[in-house]
N, CA and C atoms as a LAMMPS dump frame, in Angstrom:
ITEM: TIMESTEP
0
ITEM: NUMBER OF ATOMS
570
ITEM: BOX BOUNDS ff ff ff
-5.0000000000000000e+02 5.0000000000000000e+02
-5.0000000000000000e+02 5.0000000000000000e+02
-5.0000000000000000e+02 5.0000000000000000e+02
ITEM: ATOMS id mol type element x y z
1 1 1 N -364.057 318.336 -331.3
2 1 2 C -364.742 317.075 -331.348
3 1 3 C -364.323 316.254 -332.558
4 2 1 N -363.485 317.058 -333.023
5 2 2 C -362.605 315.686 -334.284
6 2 3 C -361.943 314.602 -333.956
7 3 1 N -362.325 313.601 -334.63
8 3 2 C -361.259 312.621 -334.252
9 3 3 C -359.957 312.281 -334.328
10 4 1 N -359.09 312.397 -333.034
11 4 2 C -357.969 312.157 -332.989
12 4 3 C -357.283 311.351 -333.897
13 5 1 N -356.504 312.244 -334.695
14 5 2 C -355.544 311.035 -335.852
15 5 3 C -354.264 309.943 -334.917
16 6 1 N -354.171 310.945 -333.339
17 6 2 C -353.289 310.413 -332.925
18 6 3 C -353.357 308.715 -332.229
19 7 1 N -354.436 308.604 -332.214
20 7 2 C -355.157 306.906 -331.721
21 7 3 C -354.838 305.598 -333.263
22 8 1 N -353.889 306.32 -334.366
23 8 2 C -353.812 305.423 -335.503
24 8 3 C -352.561 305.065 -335.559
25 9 1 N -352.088 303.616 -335.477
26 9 2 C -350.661 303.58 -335.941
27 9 3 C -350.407 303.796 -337.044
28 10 1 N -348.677 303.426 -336.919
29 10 2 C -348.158 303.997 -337.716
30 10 3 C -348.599 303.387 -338.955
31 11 1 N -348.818 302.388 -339.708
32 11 2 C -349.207 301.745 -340.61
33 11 3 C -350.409 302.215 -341.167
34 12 1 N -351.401 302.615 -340.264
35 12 2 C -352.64 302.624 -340.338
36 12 3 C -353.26 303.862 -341.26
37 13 1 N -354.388 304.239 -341.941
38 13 2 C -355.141 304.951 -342.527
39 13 3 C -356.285 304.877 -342.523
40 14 1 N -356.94 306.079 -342.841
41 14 2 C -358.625 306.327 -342.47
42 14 3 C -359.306 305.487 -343.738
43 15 1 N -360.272 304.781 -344.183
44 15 2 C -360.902 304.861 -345.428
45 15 3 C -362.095 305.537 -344.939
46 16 1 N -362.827 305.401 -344.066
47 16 2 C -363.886 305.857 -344.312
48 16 3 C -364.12 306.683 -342.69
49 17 1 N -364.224 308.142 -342.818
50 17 2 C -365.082 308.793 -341.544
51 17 3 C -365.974 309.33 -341.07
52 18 1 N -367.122 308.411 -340.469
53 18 2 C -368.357 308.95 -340.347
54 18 3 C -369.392 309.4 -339.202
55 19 1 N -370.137 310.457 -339.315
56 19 2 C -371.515 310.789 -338.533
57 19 3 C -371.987 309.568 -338.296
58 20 1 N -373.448 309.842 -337.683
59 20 2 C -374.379 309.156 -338.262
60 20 3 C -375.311 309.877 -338.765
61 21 1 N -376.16 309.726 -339.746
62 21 2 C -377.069 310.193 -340.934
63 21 3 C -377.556 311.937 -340.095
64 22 1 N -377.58 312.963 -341.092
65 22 2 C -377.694 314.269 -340.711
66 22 3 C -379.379 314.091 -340.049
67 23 1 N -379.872 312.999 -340.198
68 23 2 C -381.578 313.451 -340.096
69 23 3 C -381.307 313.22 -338.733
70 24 1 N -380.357 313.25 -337.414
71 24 2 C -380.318 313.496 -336.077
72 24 3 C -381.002 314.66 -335.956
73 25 1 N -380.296 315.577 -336.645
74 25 2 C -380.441 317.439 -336.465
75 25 3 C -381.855 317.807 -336.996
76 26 1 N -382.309 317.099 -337.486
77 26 2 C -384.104 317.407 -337.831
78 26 3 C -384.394 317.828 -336.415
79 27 1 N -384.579 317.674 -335.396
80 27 2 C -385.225 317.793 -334.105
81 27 3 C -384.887 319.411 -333.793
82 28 1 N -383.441 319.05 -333.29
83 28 2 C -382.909 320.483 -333.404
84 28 3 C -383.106 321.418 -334.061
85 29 1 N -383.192 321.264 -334.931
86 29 2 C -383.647 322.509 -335.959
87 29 3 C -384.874 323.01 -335.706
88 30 1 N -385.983 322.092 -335.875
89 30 2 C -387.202 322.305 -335.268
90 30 3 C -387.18 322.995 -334.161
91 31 1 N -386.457 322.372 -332.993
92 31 2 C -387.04 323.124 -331.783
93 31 3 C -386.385 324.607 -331.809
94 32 1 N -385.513 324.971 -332.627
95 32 2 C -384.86 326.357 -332.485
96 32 3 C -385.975 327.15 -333.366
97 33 1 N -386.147 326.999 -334.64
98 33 2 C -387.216 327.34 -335.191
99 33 3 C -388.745 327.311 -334.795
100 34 1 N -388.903 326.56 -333.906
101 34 2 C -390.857 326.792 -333.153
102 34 3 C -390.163 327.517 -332.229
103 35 1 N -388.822 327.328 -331.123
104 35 2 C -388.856 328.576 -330.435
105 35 3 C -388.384 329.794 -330.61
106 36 1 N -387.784 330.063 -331.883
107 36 2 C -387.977 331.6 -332.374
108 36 3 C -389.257 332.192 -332.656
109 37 1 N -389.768 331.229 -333.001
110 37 2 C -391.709 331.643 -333.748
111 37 3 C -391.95 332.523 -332.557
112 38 1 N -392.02 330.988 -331.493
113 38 2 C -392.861 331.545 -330.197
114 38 3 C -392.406 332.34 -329.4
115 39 1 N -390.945 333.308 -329.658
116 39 2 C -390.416 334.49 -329.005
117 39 3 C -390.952 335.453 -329.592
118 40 1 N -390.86 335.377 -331.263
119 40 2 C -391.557 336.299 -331.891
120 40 3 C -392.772 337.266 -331.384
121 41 1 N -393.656 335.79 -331.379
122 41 2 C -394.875 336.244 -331.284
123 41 3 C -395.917 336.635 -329.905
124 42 1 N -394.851 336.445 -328.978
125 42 2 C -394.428 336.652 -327.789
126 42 3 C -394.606 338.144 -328.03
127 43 1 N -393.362 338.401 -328.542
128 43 2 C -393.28 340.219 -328.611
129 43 3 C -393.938 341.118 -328.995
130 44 1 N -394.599 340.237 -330.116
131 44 2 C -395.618 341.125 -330.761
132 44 3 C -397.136 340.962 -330.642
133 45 1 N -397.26 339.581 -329.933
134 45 2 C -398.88 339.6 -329.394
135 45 3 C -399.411 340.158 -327.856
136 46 1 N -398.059 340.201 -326.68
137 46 2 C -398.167 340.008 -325.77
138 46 3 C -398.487 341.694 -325.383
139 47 1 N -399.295 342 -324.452
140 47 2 C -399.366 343.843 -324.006
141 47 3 C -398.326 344.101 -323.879
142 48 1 N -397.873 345.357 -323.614
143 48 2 C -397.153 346.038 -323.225
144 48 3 C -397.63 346.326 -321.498
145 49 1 N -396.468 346.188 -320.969
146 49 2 C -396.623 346.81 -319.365
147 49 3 C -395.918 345.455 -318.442
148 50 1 N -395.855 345.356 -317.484
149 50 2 C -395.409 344.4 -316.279
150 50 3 C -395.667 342.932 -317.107
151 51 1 N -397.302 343.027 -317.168
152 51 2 C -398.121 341.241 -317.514
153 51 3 C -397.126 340.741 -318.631
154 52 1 N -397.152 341.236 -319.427
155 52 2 C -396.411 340.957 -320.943
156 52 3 C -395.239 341.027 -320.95
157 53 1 N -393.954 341.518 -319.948
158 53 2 C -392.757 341.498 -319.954
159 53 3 C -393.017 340.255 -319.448
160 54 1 N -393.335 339.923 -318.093
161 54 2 C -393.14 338.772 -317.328
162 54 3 C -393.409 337.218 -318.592
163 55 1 N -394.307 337.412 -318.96
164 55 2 C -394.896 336.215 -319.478
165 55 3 C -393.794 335.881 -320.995
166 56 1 N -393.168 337.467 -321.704
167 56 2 C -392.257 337.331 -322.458
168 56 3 C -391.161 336.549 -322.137
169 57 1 N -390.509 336.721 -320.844
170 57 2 C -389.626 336.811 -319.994
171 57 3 C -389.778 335.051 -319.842
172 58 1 N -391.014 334.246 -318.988
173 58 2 C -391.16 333.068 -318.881
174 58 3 C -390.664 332.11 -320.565
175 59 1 N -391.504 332.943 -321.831
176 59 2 C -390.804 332.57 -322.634
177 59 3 C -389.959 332.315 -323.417
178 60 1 N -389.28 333.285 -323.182
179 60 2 C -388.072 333.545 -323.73
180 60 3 C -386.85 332.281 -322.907
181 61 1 N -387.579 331.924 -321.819
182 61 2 C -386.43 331.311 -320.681
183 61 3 C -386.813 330.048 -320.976
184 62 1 N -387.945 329.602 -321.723
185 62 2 C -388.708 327.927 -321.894
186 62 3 C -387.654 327.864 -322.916
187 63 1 N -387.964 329.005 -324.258
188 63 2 C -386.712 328.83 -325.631
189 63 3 C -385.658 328.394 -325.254
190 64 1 N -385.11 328.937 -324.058
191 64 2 C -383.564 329.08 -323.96
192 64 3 C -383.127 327.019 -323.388
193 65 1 N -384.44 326.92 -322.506
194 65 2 C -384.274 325.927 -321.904
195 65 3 C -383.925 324.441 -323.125
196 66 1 N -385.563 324.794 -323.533
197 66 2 C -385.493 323.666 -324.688
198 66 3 C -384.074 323.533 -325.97
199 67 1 N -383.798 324.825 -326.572
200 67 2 C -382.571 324.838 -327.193
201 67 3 C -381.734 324.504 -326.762
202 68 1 N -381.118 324.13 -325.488
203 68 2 C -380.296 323.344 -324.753
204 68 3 C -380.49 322.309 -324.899
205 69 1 N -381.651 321.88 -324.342
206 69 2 C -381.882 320.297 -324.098
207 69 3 C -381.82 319.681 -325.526
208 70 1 N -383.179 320.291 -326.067
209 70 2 C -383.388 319.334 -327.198
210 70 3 C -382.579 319.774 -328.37
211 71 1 N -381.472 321.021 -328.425
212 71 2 C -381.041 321.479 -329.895
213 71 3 C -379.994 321.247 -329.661
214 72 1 N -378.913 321.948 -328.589
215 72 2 C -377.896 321.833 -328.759
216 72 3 C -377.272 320.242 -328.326
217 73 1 N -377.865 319.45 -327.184
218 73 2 C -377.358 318.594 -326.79
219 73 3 C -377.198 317.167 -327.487
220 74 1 N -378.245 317.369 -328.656
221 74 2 C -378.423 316.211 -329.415
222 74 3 C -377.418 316.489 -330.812
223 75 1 N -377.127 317.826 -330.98
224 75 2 C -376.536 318.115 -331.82
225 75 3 C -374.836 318.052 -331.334
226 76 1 N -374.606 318.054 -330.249
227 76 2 C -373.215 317.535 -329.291
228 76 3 C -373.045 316.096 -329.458
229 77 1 N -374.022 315.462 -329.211
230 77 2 C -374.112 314.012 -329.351
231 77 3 C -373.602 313.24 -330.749
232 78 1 N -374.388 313.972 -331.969
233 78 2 C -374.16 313.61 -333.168
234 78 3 C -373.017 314.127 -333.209
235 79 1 N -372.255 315.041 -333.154
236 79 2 C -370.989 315.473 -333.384
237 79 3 C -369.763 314.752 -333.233
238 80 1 N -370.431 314.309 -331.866
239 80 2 C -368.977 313.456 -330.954
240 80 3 C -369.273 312.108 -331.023
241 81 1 N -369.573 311.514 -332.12
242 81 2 C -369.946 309.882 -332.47
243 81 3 C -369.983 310.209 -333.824
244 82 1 N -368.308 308.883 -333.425
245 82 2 C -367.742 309.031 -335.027
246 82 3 C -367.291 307.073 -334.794
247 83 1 N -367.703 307.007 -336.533
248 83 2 C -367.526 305.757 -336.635
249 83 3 C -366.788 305.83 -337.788
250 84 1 N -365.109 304.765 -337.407
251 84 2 C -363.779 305.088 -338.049
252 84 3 C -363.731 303.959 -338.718
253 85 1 N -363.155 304.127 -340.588
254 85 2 C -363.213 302.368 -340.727
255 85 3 C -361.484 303.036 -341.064
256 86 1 N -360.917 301.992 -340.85
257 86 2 C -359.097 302.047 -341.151
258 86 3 C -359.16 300.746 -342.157
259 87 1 N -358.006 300.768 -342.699
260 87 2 C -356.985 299.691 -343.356
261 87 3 C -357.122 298.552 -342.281
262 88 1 N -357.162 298.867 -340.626
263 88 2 C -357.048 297.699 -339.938
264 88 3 C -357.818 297.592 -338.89
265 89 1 N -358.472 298.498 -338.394
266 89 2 C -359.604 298.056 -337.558
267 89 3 C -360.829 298.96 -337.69
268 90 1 N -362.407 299.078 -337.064
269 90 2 C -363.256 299.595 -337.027
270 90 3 C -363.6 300.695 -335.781
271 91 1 N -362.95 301.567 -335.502
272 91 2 C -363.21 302.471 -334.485
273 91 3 C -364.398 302.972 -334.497
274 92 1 N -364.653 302.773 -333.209
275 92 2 C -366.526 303.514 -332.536
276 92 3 C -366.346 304.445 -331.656
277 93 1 N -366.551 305.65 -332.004
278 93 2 C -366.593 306.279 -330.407
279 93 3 C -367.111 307.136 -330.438
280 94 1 N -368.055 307.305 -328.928
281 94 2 C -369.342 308.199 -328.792
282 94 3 C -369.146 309.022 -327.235
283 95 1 N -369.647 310.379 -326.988
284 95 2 C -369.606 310.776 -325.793
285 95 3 C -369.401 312.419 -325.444
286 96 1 N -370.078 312.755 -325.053
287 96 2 C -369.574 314.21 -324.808
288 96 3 C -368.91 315.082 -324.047
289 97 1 N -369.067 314.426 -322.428
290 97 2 C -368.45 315.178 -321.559
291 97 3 C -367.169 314.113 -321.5
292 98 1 N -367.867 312.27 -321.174
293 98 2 C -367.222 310.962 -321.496
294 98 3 C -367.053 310.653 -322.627
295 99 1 N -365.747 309.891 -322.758
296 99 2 C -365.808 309.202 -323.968
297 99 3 C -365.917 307.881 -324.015
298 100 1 N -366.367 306.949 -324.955
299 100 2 C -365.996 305.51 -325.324
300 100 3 C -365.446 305.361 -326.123
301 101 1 N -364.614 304.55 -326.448
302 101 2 C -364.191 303.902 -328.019
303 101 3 C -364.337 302.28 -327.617
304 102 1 N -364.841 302.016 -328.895
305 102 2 C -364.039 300.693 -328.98
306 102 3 C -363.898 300 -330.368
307 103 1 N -362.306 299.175 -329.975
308 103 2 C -361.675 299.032 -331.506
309 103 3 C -362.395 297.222 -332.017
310 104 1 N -362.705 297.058 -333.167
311 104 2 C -363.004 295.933 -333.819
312 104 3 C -361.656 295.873 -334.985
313 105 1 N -360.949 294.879 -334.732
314 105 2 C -359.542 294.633 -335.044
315 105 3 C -360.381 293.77 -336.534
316 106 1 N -360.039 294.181 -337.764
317 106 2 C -360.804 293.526 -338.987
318 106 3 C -360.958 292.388 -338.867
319 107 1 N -359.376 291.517 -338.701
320 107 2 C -358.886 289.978 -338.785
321 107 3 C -360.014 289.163 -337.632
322 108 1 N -360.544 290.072 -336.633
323 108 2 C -361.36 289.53 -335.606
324 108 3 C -363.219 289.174 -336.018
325 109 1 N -363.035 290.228 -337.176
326 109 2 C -365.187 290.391 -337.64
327 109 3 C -365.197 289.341 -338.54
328 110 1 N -366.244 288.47 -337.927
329 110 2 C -366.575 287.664 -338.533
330 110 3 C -367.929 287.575 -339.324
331 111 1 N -368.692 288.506 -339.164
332 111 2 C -369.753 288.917 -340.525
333 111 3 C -370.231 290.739 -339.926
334 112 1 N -371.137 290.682 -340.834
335 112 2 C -371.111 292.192 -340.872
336 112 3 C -373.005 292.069 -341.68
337 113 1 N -374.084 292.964 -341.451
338 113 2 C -375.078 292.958 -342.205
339 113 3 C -375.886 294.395 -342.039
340 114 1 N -376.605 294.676 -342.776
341 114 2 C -377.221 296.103 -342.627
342 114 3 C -378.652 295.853 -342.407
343 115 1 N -379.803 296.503 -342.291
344 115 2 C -380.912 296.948 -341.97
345 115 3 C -381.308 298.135 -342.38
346 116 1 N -382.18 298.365 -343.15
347 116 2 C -382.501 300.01 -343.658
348 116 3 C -384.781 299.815 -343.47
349 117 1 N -385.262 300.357 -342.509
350 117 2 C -386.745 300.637 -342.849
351 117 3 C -386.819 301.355 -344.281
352 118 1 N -388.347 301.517 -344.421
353 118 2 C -388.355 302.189 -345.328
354 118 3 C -388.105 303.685 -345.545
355 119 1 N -388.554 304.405 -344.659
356 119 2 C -387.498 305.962 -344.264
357 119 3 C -386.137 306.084 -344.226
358 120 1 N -385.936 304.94 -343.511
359 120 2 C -384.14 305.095 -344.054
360 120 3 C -383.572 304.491 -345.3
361 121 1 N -384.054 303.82 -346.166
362 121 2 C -383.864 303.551 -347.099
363 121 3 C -384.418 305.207 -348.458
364 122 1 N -385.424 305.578 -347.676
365 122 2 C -385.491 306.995 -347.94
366 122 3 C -384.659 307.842 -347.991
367 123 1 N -384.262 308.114 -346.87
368 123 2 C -383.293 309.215 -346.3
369 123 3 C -381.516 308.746 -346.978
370 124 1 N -381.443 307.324 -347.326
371 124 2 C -380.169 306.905 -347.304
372 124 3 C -379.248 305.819 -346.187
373 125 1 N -379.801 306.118 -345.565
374 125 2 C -378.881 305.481 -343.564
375 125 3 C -379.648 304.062 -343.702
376 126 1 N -379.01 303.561 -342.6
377 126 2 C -379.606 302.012 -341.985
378 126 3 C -378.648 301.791 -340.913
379 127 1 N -378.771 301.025 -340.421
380 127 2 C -378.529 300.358 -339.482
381 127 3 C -377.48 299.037 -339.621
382 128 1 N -375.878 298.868 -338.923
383 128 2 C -375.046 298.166 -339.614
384 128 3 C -374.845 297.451 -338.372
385 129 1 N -374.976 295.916 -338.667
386 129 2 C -374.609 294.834 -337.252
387 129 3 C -373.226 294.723 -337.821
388 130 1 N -371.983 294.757 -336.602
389 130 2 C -370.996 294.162 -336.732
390 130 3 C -370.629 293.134 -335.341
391 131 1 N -370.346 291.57 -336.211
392 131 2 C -370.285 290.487 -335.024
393 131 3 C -368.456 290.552 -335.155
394 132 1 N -367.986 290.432 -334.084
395 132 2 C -366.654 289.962 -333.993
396 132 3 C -366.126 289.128 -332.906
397 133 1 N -365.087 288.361 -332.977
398 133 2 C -364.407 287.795 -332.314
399 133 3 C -364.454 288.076 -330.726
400 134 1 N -364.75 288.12 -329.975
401 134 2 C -364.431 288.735 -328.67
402 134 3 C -365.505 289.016 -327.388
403 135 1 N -365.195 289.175 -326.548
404 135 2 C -365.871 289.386 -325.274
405 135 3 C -366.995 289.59 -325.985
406 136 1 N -367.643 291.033 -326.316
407 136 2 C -368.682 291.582 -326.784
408 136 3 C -369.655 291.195 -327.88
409 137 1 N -369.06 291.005 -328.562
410 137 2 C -369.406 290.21 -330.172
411 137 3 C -370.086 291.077 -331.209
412 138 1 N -371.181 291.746 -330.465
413 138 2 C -371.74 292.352 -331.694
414 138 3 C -372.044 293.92 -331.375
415 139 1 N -372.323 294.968 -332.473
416 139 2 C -371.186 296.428 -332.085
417 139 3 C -372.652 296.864 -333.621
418 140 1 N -374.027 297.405 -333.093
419 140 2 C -374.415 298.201 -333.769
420 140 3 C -374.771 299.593 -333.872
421 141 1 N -374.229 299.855 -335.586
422 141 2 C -374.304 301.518 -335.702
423 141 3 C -375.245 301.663 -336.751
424 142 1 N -376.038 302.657 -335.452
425 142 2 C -377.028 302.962 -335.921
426 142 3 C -377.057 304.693 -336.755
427 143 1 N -378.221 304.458 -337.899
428 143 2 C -378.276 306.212 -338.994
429 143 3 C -377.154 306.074 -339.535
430 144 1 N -376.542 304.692 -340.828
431 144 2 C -375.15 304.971 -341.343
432 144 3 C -375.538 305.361 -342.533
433 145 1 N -375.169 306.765 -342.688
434 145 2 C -375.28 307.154 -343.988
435 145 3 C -374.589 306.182 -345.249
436 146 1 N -375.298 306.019 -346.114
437 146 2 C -375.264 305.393 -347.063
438 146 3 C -374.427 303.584 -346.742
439 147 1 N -375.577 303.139 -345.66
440 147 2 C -374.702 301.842 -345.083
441 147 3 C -374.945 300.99 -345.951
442 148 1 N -375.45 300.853 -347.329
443 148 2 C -375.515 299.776 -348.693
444 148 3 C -373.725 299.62 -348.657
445 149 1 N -373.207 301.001 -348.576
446 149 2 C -371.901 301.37 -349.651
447 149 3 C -371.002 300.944 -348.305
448 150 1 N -371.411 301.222 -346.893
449 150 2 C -370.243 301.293 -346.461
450 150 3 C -369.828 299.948 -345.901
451 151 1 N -371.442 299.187 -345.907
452 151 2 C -370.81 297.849 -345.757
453 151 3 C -370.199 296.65 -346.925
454 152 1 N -370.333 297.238 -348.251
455 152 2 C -369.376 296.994 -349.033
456 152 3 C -367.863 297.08 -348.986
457 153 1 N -367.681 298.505 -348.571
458 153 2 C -366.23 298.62 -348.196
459 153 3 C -365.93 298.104 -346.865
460 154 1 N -366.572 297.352 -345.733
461 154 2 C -365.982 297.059 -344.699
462 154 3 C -366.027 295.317 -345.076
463 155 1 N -366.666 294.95 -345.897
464 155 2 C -366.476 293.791 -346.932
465 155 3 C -365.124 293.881 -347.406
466 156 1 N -364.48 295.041 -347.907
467 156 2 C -363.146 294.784 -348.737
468 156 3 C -362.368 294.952 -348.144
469 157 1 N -362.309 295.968 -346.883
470 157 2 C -361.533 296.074 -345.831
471 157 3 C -361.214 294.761 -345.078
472 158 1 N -361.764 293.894 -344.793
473 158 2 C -362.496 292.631 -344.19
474 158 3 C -361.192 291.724 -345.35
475 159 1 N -361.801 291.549 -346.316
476 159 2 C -361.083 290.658 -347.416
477 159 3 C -359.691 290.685 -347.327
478 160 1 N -359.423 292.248 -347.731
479 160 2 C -357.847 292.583 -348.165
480 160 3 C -356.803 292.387 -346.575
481 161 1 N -357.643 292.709 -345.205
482 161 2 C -356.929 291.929 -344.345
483 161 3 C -356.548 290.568 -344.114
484 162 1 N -357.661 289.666 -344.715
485 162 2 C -357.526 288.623 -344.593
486 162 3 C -356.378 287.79 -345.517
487 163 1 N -356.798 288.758 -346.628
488 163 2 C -355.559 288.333 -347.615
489 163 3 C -353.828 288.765 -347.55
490 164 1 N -353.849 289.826 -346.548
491 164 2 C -352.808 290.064 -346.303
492 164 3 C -352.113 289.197 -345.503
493 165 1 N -352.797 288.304 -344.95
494 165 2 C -352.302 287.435 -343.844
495 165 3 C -352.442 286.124 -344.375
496 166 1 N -352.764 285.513 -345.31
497 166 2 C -353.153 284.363 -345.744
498 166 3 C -351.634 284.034 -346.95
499 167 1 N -351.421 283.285 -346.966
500 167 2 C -350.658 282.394 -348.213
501 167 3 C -351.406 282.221 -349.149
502 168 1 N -350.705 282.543 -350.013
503 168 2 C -351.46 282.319 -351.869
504 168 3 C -350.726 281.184 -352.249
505 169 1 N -351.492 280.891 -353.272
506 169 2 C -351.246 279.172 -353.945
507 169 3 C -350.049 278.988 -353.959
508 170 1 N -349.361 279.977 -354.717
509 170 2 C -347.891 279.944 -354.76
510 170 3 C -347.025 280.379 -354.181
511 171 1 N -347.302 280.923 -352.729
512 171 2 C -346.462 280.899 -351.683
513 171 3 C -346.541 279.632 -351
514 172 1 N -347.03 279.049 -351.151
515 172 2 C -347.45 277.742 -350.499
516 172 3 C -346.745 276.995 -351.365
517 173 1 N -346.779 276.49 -352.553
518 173 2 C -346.007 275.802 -353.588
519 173 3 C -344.68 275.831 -352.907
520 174 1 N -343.834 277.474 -352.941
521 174 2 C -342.909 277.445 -352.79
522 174 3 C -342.485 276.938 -351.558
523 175 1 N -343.219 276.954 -350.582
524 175 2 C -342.519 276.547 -349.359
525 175 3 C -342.743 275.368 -349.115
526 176 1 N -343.705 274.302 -349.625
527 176 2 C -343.332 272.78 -349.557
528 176 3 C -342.356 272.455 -350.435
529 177 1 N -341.739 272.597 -351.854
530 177 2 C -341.007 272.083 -352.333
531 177 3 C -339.605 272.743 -351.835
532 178 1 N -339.404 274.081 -350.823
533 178 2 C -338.393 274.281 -350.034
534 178 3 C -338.023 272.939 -349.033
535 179 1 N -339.477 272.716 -348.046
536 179 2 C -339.247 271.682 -347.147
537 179 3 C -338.91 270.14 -348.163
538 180 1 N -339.261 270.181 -349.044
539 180 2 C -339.223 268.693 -349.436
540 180 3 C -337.906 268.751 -350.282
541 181 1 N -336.998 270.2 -350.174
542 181 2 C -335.452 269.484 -350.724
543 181 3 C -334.432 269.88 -349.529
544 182 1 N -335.118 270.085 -348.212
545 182 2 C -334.403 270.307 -346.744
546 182 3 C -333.65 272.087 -346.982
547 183 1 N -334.306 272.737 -347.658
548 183 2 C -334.002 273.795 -347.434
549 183 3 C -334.468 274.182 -346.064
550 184 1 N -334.111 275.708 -345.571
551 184 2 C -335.046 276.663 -344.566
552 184 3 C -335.745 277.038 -345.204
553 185 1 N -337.04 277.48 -343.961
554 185 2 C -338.33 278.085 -344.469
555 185 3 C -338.102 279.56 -344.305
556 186 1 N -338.474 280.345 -345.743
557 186 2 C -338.436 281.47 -345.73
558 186 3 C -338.736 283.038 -345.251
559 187 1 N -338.803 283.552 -344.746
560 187 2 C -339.825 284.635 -344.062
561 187 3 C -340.732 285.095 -345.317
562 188 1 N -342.577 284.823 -345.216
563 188 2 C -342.919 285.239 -346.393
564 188 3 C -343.742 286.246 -345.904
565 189 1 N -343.454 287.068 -344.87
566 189 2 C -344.543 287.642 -343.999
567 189 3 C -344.575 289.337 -344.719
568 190 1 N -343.687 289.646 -345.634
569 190 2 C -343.4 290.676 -345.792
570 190 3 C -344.357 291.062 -347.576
């Protein structure tokens, strides 16, 4: 359930790879822990003979049920939802048996804002809106561990694309006083 490095070009690099906030697995944990209790005590409160196997037996099979549902499957879920920030775009992708992704190309986000209650401002996580360019527009991830910090860096990620693509004062200088003595215009793309 790791994320494929092979979905990154060649240019490309991870800055940031994330869960969402560990307090998913609170549940899970719980339900494995009340249903060990209640196997326990199963064994050791229940008679001995037919009545008390059977009724062990019913419980032992509720444990097994619920640790599926509610332990392992939510804990599959959190596993396989990973939110990718690169050098050049924002990868999302969630799913267990299915997958989704979808890419937010930086040069395309046009703001970005967080949300934290007061428990998650507790715990650390919040909640991160990203609006971008496109069909969809807006792309929220929710339980981002420490989303103060990470929407800072998708702020600089954000910037340093933009600046990579933009002309500075003095690339600009240079290429009007190119045009204004009939030179060619230079390739400054590099």
């Amino acid at each position: 359930m790791a994320f494929p490095e092979d979905v990154l070009t060649e240019d490309e690099h991870v800055v940031l790879h994330l869960h969402p906030h560990p307090k998913a697995l609170l549940r899970p944990v719980l339900v494995l822990v009340l249903g060990v209790a209640a196997v326990v005590a199963g064994w050791l409160l229940l008679p001995d003979g037919d009545g008390g196997t059977l009724v062990l037996a019913v419980v032992a099979g509720l444990f097994l049920i619920a640790v599926l549902w509610l332990g392992l499957w939510p804990f599959l879920v959190w596993r396989s939802t990973h939110y990718l920030f690169t050098n050049e775009r924002v990868l999302l992708q969630e799913g267990v048996f299915s997958r989704h992704r979808r890419d937010l190309p930086l040069a395309r986000i046009n703001d970005h804002s967080m949300t934290q209650r007061f428990t998650e401002r507790l715990l650390g996580c919040g909640t991160l809106t990203i609006e971008s360019a496109g069909e969809r527009g807006q792309s929220v991830l929710v339980d981002v561990p420490r989303v103060d910090r990470v929407q800072t860096t998708l702020y600089e990620l954000v910037e340093a694309q933009h600046d990579k693509h933009t002309l500075g004062d003095g690339e600009m200088r240079d290429i009007l006083a190119d045009m204004r003595e009939g030179k060619p215009l230079r390739d400054t793309s590099g």
